[in-house]
C-alpha positions as CSV (number, residue, x, y, z in Angstrom):
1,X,0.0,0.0,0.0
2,X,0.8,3.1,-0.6
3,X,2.0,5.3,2.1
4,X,2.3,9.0,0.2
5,X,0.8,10.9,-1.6
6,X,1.4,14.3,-4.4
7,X,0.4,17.7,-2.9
8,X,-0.6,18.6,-6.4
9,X,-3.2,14.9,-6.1
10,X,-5.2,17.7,-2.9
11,X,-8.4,18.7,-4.1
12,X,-11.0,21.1,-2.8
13,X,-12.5,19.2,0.5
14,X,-9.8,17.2,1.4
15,X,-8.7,17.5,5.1
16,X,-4.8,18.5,5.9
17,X,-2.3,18.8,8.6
18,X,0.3,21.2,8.1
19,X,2.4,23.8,9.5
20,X,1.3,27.7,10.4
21,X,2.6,31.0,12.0
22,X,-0.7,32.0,12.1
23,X,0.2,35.3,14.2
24,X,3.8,35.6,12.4
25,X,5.3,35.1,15.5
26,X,8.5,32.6,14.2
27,X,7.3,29.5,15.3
28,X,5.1,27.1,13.4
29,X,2.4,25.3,15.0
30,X,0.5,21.6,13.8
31,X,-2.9,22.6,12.5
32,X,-5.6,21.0,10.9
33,X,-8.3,22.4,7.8
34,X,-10.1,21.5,5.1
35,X,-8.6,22.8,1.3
36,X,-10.5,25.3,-0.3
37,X,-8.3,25.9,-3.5
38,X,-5.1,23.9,-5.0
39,X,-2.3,26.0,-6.7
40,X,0.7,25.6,-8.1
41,X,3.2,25.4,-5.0
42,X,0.4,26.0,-2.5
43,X,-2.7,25.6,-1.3
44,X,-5.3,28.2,0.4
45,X,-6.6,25.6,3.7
46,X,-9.1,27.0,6.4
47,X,-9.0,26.3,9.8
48,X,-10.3,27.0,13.1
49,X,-7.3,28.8,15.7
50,X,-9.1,29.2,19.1
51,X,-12.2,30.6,18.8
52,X,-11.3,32.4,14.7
53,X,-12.1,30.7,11.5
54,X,-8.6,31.5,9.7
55,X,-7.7,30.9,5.7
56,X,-3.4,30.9,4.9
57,X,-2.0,30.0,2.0
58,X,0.3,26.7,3.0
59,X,3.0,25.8,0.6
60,X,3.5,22.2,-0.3
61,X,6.5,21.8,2.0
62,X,4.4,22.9,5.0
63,X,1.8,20.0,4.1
64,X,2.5,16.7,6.4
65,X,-0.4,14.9,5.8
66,X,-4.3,14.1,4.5
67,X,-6.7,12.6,5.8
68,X,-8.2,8.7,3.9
69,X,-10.0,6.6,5.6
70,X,-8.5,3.9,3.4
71,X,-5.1,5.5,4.4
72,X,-2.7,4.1,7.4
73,X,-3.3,4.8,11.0
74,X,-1.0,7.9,11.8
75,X,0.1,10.0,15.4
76,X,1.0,13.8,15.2
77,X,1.0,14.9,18.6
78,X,-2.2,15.5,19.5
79,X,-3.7,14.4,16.2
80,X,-4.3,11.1,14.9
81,X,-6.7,8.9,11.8
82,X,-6.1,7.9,8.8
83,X,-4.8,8.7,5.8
84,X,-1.2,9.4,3.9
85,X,1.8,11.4,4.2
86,X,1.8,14.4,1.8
87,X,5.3,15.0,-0.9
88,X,7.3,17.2,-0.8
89,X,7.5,17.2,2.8
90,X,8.6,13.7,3.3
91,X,11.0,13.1,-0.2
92,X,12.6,16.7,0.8
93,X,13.3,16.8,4.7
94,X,12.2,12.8,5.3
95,X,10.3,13.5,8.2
96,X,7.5,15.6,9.9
């Protein structure tokens, strides 16, 4: 089975984890959302940060996984399900 999939395979819908700086403060936090729009290099993901709906534009590299029910069983800190890591992230820097 598979274990990976392309960023550029995302499609509107899908559900993501990925990195943020949501306030620009210089460090990046594990967040969860739902795509709304697949570019080139990027993808526009909202989310919920405390009690505020946000939407960033997240660059492939900052992508670590979606969510498949027919994916494996995965653990990132607090989150866990299904589904399959995302590339770039894990051909470029081999890990989360």
């Amino acid at each position: 089975m598979t274990t990976t999939r392309k960023c550029t395979e995302l499609k509107k819908g899908d559900i993501v984890l990925f990195y943020v700086d949501p306030y620009s403060s210089g460090q990046k936090e594990l967040e969860q959302g739902t795509v709304i729009h697949v570019y080139e290099q990027k993808v526009d993901v909202c989310y919920l940060y405390g009690y505020k709906s946000m939407t960033d534009m997240i660059p492939f590299e900052d992508l670590v996984s979606v969510y498949d029910e027919n994916g494996e069983y995965q653990e990132f800190r607090n989150f866990s399900g299904t589904g399959f890591y995302l590339e770039p992230r894990y051909s470029i820097k081999g890990m989360v």
